[in-house]
C-alpha positions as CSV (number, residue, x, y, z in Angstrom):
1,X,0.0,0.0,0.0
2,X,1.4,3.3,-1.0
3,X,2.2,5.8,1.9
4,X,1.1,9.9,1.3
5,X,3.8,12.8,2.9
6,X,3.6,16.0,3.0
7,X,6.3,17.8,4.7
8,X,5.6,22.0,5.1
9,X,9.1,24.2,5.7
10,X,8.1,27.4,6.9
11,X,10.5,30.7,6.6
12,X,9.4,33.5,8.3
13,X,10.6,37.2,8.4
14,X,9.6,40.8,9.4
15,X,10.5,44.0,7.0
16,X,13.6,44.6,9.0
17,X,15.1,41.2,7.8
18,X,15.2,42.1,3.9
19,X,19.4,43.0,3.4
20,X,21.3,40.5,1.2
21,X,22.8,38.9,4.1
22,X,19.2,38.0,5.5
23,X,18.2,36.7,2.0
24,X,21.5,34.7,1.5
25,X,20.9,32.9,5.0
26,X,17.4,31.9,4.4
27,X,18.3,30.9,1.4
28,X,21.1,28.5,3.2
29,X,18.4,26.8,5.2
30,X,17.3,23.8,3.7
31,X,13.7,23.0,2.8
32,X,13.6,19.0,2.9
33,X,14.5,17.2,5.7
34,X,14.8,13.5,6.6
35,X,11.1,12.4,7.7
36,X,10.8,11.8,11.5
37,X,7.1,11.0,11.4
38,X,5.3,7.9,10.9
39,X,1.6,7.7,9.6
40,X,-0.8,9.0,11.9
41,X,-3.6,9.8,9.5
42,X,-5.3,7.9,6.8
43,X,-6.8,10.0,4.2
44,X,-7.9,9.0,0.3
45,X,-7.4,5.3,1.5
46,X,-3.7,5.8,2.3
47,X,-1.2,6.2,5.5
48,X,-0.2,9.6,5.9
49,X,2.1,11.4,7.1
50,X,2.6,15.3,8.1
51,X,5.4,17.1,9.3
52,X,6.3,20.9,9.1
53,X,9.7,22.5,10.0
54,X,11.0,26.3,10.6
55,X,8.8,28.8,11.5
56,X,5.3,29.1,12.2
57,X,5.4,31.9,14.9
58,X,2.3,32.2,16.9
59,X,0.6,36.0,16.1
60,X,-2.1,37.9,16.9
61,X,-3.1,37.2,13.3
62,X,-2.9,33.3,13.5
63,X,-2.8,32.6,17.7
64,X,-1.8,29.2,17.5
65,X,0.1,28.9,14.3
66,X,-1.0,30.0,10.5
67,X,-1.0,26.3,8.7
68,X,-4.5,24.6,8.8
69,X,-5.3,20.7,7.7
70,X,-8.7,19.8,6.4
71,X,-10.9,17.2,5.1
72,X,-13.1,18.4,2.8
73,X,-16.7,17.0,1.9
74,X,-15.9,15.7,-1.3
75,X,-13.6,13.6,0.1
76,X,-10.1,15.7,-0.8
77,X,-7.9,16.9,1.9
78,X,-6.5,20.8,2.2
79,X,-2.8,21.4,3.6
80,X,-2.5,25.4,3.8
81,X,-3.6,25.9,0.1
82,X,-2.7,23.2,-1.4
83,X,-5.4,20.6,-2.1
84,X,-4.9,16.5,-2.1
85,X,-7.5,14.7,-4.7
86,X,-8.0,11.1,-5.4
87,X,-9.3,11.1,-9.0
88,X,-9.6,7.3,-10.0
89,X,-6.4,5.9,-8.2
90,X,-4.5,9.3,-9.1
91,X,-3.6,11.4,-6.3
92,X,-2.8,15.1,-7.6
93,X,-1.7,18.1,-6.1
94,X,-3.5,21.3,-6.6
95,X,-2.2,25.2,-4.9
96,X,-5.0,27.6,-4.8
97,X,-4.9,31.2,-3.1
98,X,-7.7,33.0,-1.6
99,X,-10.8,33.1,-3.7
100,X,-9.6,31.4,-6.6
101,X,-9.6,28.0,-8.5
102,X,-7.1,25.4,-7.6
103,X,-4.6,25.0,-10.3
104,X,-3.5,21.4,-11.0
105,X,0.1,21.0,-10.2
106,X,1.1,17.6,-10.7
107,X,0.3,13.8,-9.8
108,X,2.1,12.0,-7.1
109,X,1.8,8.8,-8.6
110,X,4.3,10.5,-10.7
111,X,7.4,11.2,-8.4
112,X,7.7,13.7,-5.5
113,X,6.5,17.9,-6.2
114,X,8.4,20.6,-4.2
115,X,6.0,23.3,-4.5
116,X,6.3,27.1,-2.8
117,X,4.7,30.2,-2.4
118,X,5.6,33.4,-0.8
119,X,3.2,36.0,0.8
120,X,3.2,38.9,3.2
121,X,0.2,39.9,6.2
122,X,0.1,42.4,8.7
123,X,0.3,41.8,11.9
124,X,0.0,43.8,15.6
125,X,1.5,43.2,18.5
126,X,2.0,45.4,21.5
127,X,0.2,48.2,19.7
128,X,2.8,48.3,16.6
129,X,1.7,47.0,13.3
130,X,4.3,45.2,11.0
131,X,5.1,42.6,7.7
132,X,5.3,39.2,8.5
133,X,6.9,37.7,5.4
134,X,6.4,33.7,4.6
135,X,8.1,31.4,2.1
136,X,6.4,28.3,2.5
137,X,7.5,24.8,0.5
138,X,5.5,22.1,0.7
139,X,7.2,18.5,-0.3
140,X,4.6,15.5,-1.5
141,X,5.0,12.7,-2.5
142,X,2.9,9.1,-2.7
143,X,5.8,6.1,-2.1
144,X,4.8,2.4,-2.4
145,X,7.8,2.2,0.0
146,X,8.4,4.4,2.6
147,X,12.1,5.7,3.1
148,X,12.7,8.2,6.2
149,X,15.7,9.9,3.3
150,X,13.1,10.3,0.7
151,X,12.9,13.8,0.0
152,X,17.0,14.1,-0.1
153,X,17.8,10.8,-1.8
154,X,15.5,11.5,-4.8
155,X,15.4,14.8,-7.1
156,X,11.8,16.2,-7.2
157,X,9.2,15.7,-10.6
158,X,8.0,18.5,-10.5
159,X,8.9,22.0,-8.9
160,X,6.3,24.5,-8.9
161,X,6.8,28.1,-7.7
162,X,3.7,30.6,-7.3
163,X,4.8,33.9,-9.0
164,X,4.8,36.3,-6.6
């Protein structure tokens, strides 16, 4: 039986963390990591696992963390904004932002997908208002055999980037 994982890697930032030496060390820090978890879900008929690393500050904006899990009534599953759908055996991957139409990225069936998006909010705290920045990469895949060094033994399929 083939094994669903989604790891999340969450970078986080405020505006005064935007000089080319703050850019050039988030961009050292790595966004797969060797998976710790085991399955503690089962979702579209399959073990799952899901594990997040790096930042996910608690703010006024999101109290106990921004990145929300779902099941859906028609059965698909929501990470964040990306959406997990079972369509005849084929598990694909879909990123959709606020208000808008999921956008197919890719099939997992198919080999691992690194996908990421960046965005900015506003948040307040002790009566100052400022930019929280995100990356966020999200790393899927659907294994027949699971391997705790999948996601740095094996290149991704598919990498999808939301234009910012």
């Amino acid at each position: 039986m083939s094994t669903l994982i989604f790891q999340i890697h969450i970078k986080q930032w405020d505006k005064s963390q935007r000089s080319p030496v703050d850019v050039a060390t988030r961009a050292s820090i790595p966004t797969a990591y060797p998976i710790t978890e085991k399955p503690t879900y089962f979702i579209l008929d399959k073990p799952c696992i899901v594990e997040q690393h790096g930042d996910d500050k608690p703010t006024s904006v999101y109290p106990t963390g921004r990145i929300k899990n779902a099941l859906l009534a028609d059965g698909s599953v929501s990470i964040d904004r990306f959406h997990i759908s079972n369509n005849d055996g084929v598990i694909d991957l879909s990123y959709a932002a606020d208000n808008q139409q999921p956008v197919i990225i890719g099939r997992l069936n198919q080999g691992w997908i690194q996908a990421r998006y960046s965005w900015r909010y506003a948040v307040e705290e002790g009566g100052q208002f400022y930019w929280l920045y995100e990356e966020v990469t999200l790393n899927a895949a659907c294994v027949k055999k699971y391997d705790a060094d999948y996601f740095l033994s094996f290149h991704p399929e598919t990498i999808f980037n939301v234009p910012d």
